[in-house]
C-alpha positions in Angstrom: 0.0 0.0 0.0 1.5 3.2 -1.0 1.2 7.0 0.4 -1.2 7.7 -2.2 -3.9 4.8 -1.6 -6.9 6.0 0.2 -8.8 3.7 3.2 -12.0 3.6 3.3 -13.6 4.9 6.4 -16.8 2.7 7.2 -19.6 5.3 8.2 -21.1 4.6 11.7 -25.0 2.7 10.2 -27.6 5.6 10.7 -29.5 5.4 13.8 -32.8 3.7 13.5 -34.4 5.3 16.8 -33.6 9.0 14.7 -37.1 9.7 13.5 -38.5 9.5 17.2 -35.4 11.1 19.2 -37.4 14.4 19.6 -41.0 12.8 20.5 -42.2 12.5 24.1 -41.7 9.7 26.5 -45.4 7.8 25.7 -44.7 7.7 22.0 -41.5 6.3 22.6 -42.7 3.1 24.9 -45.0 2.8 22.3 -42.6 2.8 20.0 -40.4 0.3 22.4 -42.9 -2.4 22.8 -43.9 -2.2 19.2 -40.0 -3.0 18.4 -40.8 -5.9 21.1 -44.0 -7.4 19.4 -44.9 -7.8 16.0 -48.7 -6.1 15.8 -50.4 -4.9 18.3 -53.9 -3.1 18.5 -54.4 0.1 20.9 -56.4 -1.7 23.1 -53.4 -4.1 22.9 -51.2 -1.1 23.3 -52.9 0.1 26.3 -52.7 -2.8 28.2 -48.8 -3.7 27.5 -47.3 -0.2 28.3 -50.3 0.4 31.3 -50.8 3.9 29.5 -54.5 5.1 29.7 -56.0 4.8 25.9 -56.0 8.6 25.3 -52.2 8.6 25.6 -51.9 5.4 23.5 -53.7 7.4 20.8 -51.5 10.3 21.3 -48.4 8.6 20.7 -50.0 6.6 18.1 -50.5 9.9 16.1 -47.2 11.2 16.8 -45.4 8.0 15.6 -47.7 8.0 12.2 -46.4 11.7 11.7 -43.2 10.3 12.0 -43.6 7.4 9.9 -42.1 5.6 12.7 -45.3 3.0 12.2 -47.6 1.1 9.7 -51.4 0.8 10.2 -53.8 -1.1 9.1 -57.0 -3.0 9.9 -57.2 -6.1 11.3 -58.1 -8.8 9.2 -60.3 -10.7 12.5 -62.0 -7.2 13.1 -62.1 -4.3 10.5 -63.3 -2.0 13.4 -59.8 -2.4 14.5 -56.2 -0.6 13.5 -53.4 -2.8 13.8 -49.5 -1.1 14.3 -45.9 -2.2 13.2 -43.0 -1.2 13.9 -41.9 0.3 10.1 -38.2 1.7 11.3 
């Protein structure tokens, strides 16, 4: 290897928890035990992180406007929204 030969300096991989750094505490558990379980429901939601439902619903939004999450309705009950994890 000579004095002119570059290295190639690997880039620290970006930081997958970036889009939700700034968003408060309840969005983040939500975020958390999303990363922990596949799909969940709010109701779901609500009872895993022991947030009341309004909250869970907050965060919810927050995460969506961060694209932090996928939603859909569940096939079982269309009534229902079912979250991912999409980051």
């Amino acid at each position: 290897m000579s004095a002119t030969d570059t290295v190639a300096v690997d880039e620290a991989p970006a930081d997958r928890w970036e889009p939700i750094r700034d968003l408060p505490p309840s969005a983040k558990l939500v975020a958390k035990v999303l990363d922990y379980n596949d799909t969940l429901t709010q109701s779901e939601l609500a009872a895993e992180t022991l947030l009341p439902p309004r909250t869970v619903r907050y965060a919810l939004s927050r995460l969506e406007d961060a694209d932090a999450i996928d939603a859909r309705f569940s096939f079982t009950d269309a009534r229902k929204r079912v979250y991912t994890l999409s980051i």
